[in-house]
N, C-alpha and C positions, 0 to 999 in steps of 0.2 A: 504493500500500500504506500508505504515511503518513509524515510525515517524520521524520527520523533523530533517534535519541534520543543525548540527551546532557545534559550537567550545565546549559548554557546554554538549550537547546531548552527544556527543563521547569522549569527556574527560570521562564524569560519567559512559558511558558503557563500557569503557575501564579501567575503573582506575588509570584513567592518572595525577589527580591531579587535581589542579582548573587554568585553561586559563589565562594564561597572554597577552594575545594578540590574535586578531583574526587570520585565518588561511593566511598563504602565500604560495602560487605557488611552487611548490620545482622543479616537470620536468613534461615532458608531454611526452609518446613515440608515436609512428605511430600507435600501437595495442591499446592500450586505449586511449580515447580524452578526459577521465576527468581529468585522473592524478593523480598525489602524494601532498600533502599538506603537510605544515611542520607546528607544533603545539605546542607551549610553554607553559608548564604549571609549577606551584610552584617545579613539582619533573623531570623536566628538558625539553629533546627534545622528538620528537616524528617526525615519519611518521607516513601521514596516508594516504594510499590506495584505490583510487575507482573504482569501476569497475560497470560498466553494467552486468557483469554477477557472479553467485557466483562460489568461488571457488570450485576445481575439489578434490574432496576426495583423489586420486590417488596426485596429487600435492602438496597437505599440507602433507599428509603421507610424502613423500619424502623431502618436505623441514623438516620436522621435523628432521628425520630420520640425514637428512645434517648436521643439527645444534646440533642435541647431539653428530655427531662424530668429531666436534670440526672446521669445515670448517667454513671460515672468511666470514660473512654473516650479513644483520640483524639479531634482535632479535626479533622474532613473539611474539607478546603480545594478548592473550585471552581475551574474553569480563572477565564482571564478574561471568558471566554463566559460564563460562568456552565454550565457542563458539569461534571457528577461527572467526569468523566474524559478522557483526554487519548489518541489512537491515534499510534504511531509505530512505525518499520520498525526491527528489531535483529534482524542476519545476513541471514537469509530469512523472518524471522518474524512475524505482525503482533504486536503489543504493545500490551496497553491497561495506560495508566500512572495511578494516582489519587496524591493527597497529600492527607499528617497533619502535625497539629500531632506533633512528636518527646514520646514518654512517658518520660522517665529510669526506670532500673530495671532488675530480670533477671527474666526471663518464667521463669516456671513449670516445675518440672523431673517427670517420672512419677513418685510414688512418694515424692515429696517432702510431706509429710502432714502435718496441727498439727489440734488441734479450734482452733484459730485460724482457719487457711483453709478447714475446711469451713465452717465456722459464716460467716467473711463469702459465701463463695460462693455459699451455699443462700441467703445475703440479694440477693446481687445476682440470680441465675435468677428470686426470688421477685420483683421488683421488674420485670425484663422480662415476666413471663408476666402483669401484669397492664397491662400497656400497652394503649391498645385493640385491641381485635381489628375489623378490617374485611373486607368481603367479597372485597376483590382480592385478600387475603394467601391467602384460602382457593381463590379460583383460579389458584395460581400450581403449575403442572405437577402435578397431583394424580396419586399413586402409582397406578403401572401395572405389577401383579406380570408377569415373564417366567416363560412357564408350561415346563415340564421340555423340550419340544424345543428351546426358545430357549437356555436355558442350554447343550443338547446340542449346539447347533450352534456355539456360542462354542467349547465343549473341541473340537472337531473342529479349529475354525479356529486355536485354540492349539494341536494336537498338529503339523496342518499346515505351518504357523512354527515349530515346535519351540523352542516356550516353555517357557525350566524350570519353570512351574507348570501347565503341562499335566495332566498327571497328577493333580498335590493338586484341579484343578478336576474333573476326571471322579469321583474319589473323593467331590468331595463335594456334588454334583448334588442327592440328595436331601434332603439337611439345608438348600442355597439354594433351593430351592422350597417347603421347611416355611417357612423364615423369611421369603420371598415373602409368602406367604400372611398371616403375624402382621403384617405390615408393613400391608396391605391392609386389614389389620381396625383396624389402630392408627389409619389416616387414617379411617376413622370415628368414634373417637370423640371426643367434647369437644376442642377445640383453644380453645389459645393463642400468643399472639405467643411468638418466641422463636428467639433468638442458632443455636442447634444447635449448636452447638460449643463446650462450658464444660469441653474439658479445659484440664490446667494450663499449657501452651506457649501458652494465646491467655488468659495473666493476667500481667500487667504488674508483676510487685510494686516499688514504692517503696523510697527509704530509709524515710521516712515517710507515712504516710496509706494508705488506702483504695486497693486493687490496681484495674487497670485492665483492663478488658474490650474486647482487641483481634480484628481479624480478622472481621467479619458479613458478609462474604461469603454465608456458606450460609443466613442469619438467612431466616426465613419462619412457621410454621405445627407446635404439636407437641403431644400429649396432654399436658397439665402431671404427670398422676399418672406415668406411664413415665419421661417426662424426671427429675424429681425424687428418683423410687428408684432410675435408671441412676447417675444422678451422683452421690448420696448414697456409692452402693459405690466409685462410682470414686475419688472424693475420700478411702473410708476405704479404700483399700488402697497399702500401703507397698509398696517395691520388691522386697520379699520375704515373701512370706505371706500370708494374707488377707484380707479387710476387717476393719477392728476397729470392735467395738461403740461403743467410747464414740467415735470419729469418726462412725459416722451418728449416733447422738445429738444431737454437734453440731451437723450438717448439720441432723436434724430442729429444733432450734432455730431455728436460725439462719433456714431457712425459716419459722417460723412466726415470728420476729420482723417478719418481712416484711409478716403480715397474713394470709397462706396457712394452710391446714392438711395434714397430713399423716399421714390415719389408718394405722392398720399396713394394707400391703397385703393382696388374698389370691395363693395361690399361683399362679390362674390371671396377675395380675398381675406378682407374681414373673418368671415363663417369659417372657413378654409383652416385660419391662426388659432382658430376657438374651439375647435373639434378637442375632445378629451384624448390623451396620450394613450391610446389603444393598445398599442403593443404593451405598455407598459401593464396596461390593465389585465391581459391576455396573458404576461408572463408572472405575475402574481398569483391571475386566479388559480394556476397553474400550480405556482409553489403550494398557495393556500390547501388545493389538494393532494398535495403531497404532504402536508404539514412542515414544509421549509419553514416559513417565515415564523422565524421565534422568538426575536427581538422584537419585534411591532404586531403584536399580535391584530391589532385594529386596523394595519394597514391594507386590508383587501377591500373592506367598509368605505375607508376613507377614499382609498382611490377608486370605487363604484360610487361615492355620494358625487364625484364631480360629472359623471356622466349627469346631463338634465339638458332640458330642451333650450336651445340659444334665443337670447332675445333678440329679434335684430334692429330694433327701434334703438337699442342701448348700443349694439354694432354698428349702428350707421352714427350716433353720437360719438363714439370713440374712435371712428371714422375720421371725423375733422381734426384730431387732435395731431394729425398727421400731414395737417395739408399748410 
């Protein structure tokens, strides 16, 4: 299965130095439930990385790629092998382990808002989305909507198990087969390199300097126009209330400092950026039946409460905020 992880194991196959202290807790996110460890050894700090699954060829490419064009990021450290990552046995589990250079700082809170951080954000997405783009990034698992019996047979197999989101999933069957479908059409059009995940828990912010862009894990392939008006709202809404104008302003700045432009969208667009993160939802409900997710036990709930019908009266107001 792989050999036994520990503070000495992963210093020596990393080259990290000799351990000064055993491992401590660094974060935990909703997608992985082992987490990140922080590791002191004679030749300084470290992350170190776990996941239940190994990483995606397509994603280390791109994080590489990030990091030689000089984007504020950790630093991915290779085994001695020269291997992104590292397999070992913890409980009964296999474990793929990678290491970073340690980012000093406090990552990003929901809701937590400045035309500050939009404005570097939309710089740093605009800075990824022009990275090259290549053909393997575009063959990396291209979107395959699950059509209404698929999803019907998932709620079966939740009611089965008697999973408390059983129900929120059969109630909302046809709203994830509409977003199915937006998702289908989105992988057609125009793609760019890109992170996929620029909310604020995977931003490193500093005392000083320029925030850091952790976690590419899911990095691969995305319409730059969706991504850029998804995030523009996400970045301008506070923990209470709306998006505010003058934060996507910023954001629109701030991307177009980058070199990008960012015409007002149309409303078809609008509905397009609004659709609920499907896959996301699909590969949860997924663990949820498996009993993966063990850290956030609520998180199959939570991410099915956002699946709801879009307003578009409120989508053609947040429309102008762009024009």
């Amino acid at each position: 299965m792989g050999r036994s992880f520990s503070e000495e194991s992963c210093a020596a196959d990393f080259g990290l130095g000799r351990p000064k202290a055993e491992f401590t807790l660094a974060g935990r996110g909703q997608m992985n439930p082992l987490g990140v460890l922080r590791l002191e050894t004679d030749r300084g700090t470290f992350a170190i990385k776990q996941s239940l699954y190994p990483p995606r060829p397509v994603a280390l490419r791109i994080e590489r790629m990030a990091h030689e064009a000089g984007l504020t990021m950790p630093t991915p450290i290779l085994t001695v092998e020269g291997r992104s990552s590292a397999r070992y046995a913890v409980d009964t589990k296999r474990v793929w382990v990678r290491a970073f250079g340690w980012v000093d700082g406090e990552a990003g809170a929901w809701g937590s808002v400045s035309e500050r951080a939009s404005f570097e954000v939309a710089g740093v997405i605009g800075r990824v989305q022009q990275l090259p783009l290549m053909a393997f990034m575009l063959e990396d698992k291209p979107h395959r909507p699950l059509h209404e019996r698929h999803w019907r047979k998932l709620a079966r197999s939740a009611r089965e198990r008697h999973k408390p989101w059983a129900r929120l999933l059969d109630e909302r069957i046809d709203l994830l087969v509409e977003a199915e479908a937006h998702a289908d059409r989105e992988a057609h059009y125009p793609q760019c390199v890109s992170h996929r995940d620029y909310h604020p828990p995977n931003f490193i912010e500093p005392k000083s300097g320029p925030r850091a862009l952790v976690d590419w894990d899911s990095a691969g392939t995305a319409s730059p126009r969706l991504e850029a008006l998804r995030f523009a709202l996400i970045w301008a809404t506070p923990e209470v209330g709306p998006p505010q104008r003058d934060l996507v302003r910023a954001f629109v700045r701030g991307y177009e400092a980058s070199g990008l432009q960012l015409p007002a969208p149309t409303l078809d667009e609008m509905i397009a950026q609004a659709q609920p993160r499907v896959r996301r939802i699909r590969f949860n409900v997924l663990r949820g039946l498996r009993n993966e997710v063990e850290v956030e036990p609520g998180l199959v709930e939570a991410l099915l409460q956002t699946v709801a019908p879009l307003d578009h009266d409120e989508l053609e107001s947040l429309r102008g905020f762009f024009a």
